[in-house]
VOTORPA-994605 format. One record per residue (C-alpha): residue number from 1; x, y, z. Coordinates in steps of 0.2 Angstrom, whole numbers, plus 5000, padded with zeros to 4 digits. Each point is the difference from the previous one (the first is absolute). Last residue first. Layout:
<node NUM,<X,Y,Z>>
...
//
This chain:
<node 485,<4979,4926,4871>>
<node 484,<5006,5012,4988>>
<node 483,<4994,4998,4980>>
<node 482,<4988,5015,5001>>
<node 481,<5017,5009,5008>>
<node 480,<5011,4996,4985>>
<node 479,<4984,5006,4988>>
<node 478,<5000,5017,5010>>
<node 477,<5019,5002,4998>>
<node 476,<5009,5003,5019>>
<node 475,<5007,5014,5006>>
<node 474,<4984,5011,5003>>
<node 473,<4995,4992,5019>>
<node 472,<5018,4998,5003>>
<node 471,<5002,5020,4999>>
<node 470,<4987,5003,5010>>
<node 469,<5004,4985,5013>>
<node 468,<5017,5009,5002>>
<node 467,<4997,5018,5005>>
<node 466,<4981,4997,5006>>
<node 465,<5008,4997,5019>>
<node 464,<5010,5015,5000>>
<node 463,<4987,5011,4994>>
<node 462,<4988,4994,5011>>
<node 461,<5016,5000,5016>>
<node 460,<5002,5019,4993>>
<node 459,<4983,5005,5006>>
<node 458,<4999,4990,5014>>
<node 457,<5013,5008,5006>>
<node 456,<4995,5017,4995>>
<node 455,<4981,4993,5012>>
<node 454,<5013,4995,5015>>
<node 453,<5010,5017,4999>>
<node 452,<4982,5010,5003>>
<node 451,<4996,4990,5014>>
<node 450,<5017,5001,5009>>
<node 449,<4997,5018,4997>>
<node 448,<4982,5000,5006>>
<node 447,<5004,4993,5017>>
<node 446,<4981,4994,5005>>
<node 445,<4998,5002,5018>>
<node 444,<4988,4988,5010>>
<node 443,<4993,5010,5017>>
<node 442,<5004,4990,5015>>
<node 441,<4983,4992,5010>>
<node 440,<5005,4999,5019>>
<node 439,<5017,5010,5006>>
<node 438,<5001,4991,5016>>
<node 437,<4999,5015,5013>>
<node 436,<5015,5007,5008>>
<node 435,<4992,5017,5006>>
<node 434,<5009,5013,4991>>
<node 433,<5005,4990,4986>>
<node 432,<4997,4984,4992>>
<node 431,<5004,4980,5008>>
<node 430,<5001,4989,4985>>
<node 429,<4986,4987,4999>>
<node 428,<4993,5003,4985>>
<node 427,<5019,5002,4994>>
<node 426,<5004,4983,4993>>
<node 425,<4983,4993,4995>>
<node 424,<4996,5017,4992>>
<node 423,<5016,5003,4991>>
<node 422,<4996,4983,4992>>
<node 421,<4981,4999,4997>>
<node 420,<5005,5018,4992>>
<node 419,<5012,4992,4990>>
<node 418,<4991,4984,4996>>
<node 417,<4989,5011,4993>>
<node 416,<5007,5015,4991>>
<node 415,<5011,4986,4992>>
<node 414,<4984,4990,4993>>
<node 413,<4993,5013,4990>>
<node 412,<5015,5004,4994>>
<node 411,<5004,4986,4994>>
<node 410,<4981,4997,4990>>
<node 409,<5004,5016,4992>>
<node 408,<5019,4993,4994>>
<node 407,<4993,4985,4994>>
<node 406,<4985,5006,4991>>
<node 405,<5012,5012,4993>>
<node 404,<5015,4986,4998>>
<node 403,<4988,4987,4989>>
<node 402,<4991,5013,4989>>
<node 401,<5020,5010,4995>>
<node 400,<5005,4982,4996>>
<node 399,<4985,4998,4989>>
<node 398,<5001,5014,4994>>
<node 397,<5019,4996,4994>>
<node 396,<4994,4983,4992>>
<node 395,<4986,5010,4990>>
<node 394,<5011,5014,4996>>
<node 393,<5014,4988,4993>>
<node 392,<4986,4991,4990>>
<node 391,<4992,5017,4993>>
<node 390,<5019,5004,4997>>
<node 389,<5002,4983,4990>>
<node 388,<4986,5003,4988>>
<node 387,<4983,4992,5005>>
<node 386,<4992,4991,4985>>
<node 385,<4993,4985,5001>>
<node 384,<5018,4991,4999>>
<node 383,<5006,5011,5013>>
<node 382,<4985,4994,5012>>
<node 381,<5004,4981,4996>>
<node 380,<5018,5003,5003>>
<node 379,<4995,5008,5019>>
<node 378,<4992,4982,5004>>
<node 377,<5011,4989,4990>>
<node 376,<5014,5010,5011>>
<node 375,<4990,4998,5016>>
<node 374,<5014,4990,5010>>
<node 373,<5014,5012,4997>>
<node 372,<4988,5018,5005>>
<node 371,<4997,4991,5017>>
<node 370,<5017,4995,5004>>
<node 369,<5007,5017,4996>>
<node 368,<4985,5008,5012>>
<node 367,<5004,4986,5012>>
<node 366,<5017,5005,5002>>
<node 365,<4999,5022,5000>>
<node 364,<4984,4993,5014>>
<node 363,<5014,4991,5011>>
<node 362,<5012,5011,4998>>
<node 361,<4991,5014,5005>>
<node 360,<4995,4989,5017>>
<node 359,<5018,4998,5004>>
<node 358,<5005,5019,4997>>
<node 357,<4985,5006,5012>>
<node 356,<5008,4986,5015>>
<node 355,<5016,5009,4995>>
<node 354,<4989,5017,5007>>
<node 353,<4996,4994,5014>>
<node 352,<5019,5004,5004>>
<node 351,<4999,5018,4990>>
<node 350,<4987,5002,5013>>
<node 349,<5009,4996,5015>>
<node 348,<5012,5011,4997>>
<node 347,<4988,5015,4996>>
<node 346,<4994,4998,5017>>
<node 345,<5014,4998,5010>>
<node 344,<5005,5017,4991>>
<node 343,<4983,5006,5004>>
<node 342,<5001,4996,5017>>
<node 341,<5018,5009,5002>>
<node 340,<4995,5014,4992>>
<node 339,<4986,5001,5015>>
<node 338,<5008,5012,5011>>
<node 337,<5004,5012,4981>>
<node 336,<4981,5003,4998>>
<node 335,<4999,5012,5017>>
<node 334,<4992,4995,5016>>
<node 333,<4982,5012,5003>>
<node 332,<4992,4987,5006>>
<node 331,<5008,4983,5003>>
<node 330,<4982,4989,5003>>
<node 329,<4995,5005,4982>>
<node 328,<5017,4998,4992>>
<node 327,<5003,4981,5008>>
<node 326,<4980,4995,4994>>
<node 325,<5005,5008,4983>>
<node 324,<5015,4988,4999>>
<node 323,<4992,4985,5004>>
<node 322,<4986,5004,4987>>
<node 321,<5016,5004,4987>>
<node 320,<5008,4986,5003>>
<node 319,<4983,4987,5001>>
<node 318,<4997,5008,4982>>
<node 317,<5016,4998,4992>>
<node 316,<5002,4980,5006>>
<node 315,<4982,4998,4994>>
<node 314,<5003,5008,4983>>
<node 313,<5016,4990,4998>>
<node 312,<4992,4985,5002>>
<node 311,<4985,5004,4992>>
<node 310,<5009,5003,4984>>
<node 309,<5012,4987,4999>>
<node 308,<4986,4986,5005>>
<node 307,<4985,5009,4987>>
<node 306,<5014,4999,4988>>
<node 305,<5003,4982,5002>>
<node 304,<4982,4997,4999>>
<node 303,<4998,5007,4984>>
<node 302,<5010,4987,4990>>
<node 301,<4992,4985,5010>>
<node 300,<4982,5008,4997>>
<node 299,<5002,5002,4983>>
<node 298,<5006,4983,4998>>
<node 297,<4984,4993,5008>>
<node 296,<4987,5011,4993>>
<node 295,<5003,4993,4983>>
<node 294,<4987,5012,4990>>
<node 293,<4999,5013,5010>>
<node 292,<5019,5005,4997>>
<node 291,<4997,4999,4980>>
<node 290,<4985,5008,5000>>
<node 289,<5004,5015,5008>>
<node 288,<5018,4999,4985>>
<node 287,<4988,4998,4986>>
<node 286,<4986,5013,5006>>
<node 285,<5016,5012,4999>>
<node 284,<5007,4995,4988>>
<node 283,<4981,5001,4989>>
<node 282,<4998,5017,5006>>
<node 281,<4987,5001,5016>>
<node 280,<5008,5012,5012>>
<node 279,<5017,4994,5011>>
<node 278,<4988,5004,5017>>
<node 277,<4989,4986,4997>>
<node 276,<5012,4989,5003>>
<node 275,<5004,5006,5018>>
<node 274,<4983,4996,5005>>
<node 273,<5002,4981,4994>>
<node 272,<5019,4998,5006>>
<node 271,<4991,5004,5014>>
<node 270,<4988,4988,5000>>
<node 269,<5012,4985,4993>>
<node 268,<5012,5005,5016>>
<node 267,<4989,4993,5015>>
<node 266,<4995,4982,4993>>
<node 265,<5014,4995,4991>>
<node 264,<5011,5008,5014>>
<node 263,<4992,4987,5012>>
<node 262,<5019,4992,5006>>
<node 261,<5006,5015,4999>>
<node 260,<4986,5007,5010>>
<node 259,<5002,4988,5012>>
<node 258,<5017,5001,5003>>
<node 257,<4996,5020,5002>>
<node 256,<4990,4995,5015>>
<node 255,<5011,4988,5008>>
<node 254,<5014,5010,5001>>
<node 253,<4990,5017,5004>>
<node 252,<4991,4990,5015>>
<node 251,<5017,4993,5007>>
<node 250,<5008,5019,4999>>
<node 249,<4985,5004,5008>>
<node 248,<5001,4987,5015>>
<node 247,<5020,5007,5000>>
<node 246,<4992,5018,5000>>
<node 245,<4990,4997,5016>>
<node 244,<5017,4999,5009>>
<node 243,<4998,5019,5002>>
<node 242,<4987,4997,5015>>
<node 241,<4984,5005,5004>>
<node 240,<4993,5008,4986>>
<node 239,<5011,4989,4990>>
<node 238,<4989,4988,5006>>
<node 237,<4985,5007,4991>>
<node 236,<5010,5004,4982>>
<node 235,<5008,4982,5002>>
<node 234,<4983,4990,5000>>
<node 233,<4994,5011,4987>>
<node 232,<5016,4995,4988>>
<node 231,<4995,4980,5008>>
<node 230,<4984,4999,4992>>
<node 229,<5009,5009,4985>>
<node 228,<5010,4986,4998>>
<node 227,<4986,4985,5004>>
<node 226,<4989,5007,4988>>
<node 225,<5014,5001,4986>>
<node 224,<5006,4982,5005>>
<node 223,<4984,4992,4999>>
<node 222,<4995,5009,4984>>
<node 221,<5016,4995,4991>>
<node 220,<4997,4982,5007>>
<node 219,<4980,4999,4992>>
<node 218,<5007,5007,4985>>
<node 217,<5012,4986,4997>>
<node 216,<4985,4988,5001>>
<node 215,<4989,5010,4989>>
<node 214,<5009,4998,4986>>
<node 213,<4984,5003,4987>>
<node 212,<5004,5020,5000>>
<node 211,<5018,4992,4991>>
<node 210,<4991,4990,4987>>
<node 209,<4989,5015,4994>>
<node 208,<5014,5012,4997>>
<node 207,<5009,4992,4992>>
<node 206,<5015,4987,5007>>
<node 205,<5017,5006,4988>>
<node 204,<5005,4993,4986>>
<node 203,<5011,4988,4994>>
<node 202,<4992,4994,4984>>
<node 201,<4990,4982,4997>>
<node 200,<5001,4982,4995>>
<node 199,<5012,4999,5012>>
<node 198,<4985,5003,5014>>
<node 197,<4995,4984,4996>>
<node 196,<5013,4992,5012>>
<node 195,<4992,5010,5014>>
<node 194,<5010,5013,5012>>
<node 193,<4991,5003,5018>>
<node 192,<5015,4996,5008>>
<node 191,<5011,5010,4991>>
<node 190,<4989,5015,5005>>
<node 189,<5009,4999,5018>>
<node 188,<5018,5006,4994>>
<node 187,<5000,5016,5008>>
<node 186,<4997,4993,5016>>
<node 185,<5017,4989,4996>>
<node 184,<5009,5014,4992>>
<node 183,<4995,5012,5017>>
<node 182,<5006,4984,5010>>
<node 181,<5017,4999,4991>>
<node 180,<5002,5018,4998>>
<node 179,<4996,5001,5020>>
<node 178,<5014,4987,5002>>
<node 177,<5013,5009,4992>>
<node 176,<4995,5017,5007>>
<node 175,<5002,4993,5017>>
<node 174,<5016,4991,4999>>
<node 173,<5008,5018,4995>>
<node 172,<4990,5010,5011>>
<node 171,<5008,4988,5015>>
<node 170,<5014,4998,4996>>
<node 169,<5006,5017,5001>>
<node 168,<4997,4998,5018>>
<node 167,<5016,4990,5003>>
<node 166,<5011,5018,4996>>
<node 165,<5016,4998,4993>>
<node 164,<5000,5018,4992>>
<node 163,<5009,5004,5017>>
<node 162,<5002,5018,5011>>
<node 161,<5013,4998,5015>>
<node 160,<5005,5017,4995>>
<node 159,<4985,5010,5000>>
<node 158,<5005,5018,4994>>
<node 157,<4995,5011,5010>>
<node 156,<5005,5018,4992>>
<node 155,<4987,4993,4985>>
<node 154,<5003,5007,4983>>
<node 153,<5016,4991,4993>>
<node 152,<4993,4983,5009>>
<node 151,<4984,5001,4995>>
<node 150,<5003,5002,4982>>
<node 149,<5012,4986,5000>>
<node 148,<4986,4989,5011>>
<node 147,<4989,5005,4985>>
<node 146,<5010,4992,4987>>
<node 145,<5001,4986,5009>>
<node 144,<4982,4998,5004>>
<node 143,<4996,5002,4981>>
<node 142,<5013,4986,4997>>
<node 141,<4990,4988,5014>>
<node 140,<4984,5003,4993>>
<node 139,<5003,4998,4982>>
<node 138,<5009,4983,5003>>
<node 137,<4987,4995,5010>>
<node 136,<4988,5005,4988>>
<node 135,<5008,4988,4987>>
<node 134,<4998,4987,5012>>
<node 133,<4983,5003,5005>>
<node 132,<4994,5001,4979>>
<node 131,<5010,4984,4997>>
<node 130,<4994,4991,5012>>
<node 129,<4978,5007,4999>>
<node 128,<5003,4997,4981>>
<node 127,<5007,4980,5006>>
<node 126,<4983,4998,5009>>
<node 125,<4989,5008,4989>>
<node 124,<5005,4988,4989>>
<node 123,<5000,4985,5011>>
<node 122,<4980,5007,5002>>
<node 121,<4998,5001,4986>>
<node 120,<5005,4983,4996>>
<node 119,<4990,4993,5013>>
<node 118,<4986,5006,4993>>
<node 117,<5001,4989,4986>>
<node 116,<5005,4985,5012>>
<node 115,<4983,5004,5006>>
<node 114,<4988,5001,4985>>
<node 113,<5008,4984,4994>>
<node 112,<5009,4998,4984>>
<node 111,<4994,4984,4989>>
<node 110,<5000,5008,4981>>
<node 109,<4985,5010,5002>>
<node 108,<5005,5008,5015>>
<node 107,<5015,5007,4991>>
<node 106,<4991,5005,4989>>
<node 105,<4987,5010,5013>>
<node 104,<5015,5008,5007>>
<node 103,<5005,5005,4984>>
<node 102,<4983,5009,4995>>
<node 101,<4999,5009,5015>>
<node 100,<5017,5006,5000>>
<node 99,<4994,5019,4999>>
<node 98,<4989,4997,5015>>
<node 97,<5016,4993,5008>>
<node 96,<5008,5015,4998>>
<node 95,<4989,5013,5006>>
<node 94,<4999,4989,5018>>
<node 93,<5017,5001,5000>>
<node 92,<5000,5017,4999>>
<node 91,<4987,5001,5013>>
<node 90,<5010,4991,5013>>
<node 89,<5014,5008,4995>>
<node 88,<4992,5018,5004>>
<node 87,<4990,4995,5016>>
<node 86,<5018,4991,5007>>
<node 85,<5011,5016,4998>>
<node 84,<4986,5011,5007>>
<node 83,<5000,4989,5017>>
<node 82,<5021,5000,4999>>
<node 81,<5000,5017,4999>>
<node 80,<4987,5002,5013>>
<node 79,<5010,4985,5012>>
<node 78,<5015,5013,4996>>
<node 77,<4992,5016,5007>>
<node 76,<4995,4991,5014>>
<node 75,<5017,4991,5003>>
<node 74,<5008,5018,4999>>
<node 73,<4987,5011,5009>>
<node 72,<5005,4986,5015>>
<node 71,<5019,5002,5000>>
<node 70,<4999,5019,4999>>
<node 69,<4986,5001,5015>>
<node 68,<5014,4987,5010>>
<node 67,<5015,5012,4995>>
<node 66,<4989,5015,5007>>
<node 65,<4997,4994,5015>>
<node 64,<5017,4989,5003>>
<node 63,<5008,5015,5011>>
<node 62,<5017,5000,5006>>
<node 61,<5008,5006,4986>>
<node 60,<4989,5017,5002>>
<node 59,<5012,5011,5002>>
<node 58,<5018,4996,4998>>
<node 57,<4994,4991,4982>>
<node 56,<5009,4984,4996>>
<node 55,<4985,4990,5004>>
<node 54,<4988,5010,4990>>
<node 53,<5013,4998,4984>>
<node 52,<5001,4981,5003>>
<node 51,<4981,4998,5003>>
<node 50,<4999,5012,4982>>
<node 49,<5009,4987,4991>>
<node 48,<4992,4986,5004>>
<node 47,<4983,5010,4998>>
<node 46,<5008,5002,4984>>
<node 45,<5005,4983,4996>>
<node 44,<4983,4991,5001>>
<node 43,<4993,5013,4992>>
<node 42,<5012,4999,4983>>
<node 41,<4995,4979,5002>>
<node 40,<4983,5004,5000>>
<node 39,<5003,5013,4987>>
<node 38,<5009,4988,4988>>
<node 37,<4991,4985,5002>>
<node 36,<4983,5011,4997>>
<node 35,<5008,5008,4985>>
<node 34,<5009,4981,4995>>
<node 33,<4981,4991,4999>>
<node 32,<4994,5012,4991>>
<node 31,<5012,5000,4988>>
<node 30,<4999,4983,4999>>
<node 29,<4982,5000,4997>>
<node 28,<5005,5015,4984>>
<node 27,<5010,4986,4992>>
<node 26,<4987,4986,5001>>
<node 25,<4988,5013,4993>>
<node 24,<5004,4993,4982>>
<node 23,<5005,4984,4998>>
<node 22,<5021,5000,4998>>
<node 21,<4999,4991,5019>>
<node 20,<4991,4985,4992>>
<node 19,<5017,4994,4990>>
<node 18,<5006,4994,5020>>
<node 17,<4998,4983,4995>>
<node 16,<5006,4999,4981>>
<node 15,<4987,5000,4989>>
<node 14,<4990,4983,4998>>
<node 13,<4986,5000,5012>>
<node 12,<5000,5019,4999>>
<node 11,<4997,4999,4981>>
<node 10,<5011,4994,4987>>
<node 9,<4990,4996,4984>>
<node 8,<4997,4978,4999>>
<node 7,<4997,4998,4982>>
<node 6,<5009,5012,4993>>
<node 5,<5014,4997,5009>>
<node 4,<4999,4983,4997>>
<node 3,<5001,5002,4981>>
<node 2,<5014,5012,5002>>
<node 1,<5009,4985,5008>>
//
């Protein structure tokens, strides 16, 4: 028996069939998956809840406004979710099968096809998508319980007809299954592209030079990008007829940022470039530069999660405050207190963009851990050189803090201008005191506080993020690493 053990090791052919889920970043894609379950299924509810509580009002029961604008904020608010959800899997996956490179190609060495190899990740993601919906379900609905309690010992209104039995919840639930699937499947392309003789090799990442040859993947991003910001200046000029320009802008900013995910690899690397040169010239600190230029591709899919949370929240922040300022300017002399109301709506709506934020920081906390497992011949090499384990720790922990800064910088870039395309396809047409005219070209205003919290954010997300892969990055022996696959 022990003979056969030896010669046949157990891999994921012969483990048990669900052994795969203890592979690293498996964990964190569930988690995912259960945040953007969980607040699809949290929205779904709410805007259940506050129907019930506008229909039991005296006042303004009657009216299905502001239950309609509810209702729509929250499938928008959960198809973002559910669009940040499917970038981060996809490019955890993606992180994952570059580290399985070498198994992939044994596998096709002894008969596997490329197909029924990516058909396996894809079941994967598949059953991560299951369990990560049903345990957000579960979140969901005991969240919406415990808020129904608060609601009921603070609200004079009670809604008594209120139910957690809503068919809608369905709906997040089935949709973050299936966009796990589709973002594992997406993720999964390089399997195709896996040789037999690459078992002779590492799993490594693409260099630099054999992603700037995949030329047919750029073509696409480019496609999409032109196309999106195409239709973001089609929405600024209708919008200066009509406010529905914004849903042709909303259209353009889809399309346009899925095409700069789609071409991070060729956006991010030259500001992760200028953002390097910022961490001086010690030999960490050229190390850690290095390191993110060198494989562009998983730079690019741990940045680009950032540059999502970040420009979400800036844009959201920025259309607020420019919607706001237009109200003040056409209000006169109206005190701050008329528009508490605004800015509570505001700050709500925020700290609910803000989930979209927590998805994308799981996703680069995950790929960073990844990351640092699958160079460990790499990182053993340099401590059997001669860095110490702090010049090691500080090297993964620059490169955490290169990743989010370009990130962060290229986030708020972005924000301030899908914000202002936002506000301005909206309001361009807004009639304006004294005379009624359209309101034309609206100023962009730049909160700086919301600003200010997003850079200590990112500030603690590095710090966050470096915890673990630091200390993995010095647990293991140098010879023990030399010896890794």
């Amino acid at each position: 028996m022990s003979a056969v053990a030896t010669v046949v090791p157990e891999t994921r052919a012969t483990a048990p069939r669900l052994a795969w889920l203890r592979d690293r970043g498996m964990g964190a894609s569930i988690l995912v998956a259960a945040l953007s379950a969980a607040f699809g299924v949290l929205l779904v509810e709410v805007t259940a809840y506050i129907g019930a509580v506008l229909q039991a009002d005296p006042f303004i029961g009657d009216s299905e406004t502001l239950a309609f604008v509810v209702a729509l904020l929250s499938v928008l608010l959960t198809a973002v979710a559910m669009y940040v959800a499917a970038i981060v899997t996809a490019n955890t996956f993606s992180t994952i099968i570059a580290g399985r490179t070498r198994q992939i190609a044994l596998m096709r060495l002894i008969g596997a096809t490329a197909r029924s190899q990516r058909a396996e990740v894809g079941r994967q993601g598949l059953i991560v998508g299951i369990i990560g919906a049903g345990l957000g379900l579960l979140a969901g609905l005991l969240v919406t319980v415990a808020g129904a309690q608060i609601g009921a010992m603070l609200l004079d209104n009670d809604p008594s007809g209120f139910s957690l039995a809503q068919p809608f919840i369905a709906l997040p639930v089935i949709g973050v299954a299936l966009t796990t699937w589709a973002a594992a499947w997406a993720g999964s392309r390089r399997v195709l592209t896996v040789t037999p003789l690459q078992a002779l090799g590492g799993s490594v990442e693409r260099a630099h030079d054999e992603v700037a040859g995949r030329q047919g993947r750029h073509i696409g991003a480019w496609v999409l990008l032109i196309a999106g910001v195409a239709l973001l200046a089609a929405g600024v000029v209708i919008g200066l007829i009509t406010p529905l320009g914004v849903v042709v802008a909303f259209l353009g900013g889809l399309l346009s940022f899925t095409g700069l995910a789609l071409g991070a690899v060729l956006f991010m690397p030259p500001v992760l470039r200028l953002v390097g040169k910022m961490f001086g010239s010690s030999a960490t600190a050229r190390l850690a530069a290095e390191n993110a230029l060198r494989y562009p591709e998983r730079s690019s899919r741990m940045a680009i999660g950032v540059v999502m949370g970040v420009t979400l929240v800036t844009m959201f922040a920025v259309a607020l405050e420019s919607a706001k300022r237009l109200m003040m300017n056409q209000s006169g002399d109206v005190p701050e207190e008329f528009f508490a109301p605004f800015d509570a709506f505001a700050a709500i709506m925020m700290l609910l963009v803000a989930v979209s934020a927590v998805i994308a920081a799981v996703g680069l906390v995950n790929l960073l851990t990844i990351g640092v497992v699958q160079r460990r011949r790499e990182l053993g090499l340099l401590r059997s050189i001669g860095l110490s384990n702090r010049q090691v720790r500080r090297m993964v922990l620059l490169e955490a803090t290169h990743i989010t800064v370009a990130a962060t910088l290229t986030g708020l870039v972005l924000g301030v201008a899908y914000g202002w395309i936002a506000a301005q396809s909206l309001l361009g047409s807004v009639p304006t005191l004294p005379d009624f005219t359209p309101a034309g070209l609206v100023a962009p205003q730049i909160p700086w506080v919301p600003v200010a919290i997003i850079v200590a954010a990112t500030a603690v997300l590095t710090l966050v993020a470096a915890a673990t892969p630091t200390r993995l990055a010095t647990r293991v022996a140098p010879v023990e690493a030399l010896a890794a696959d």
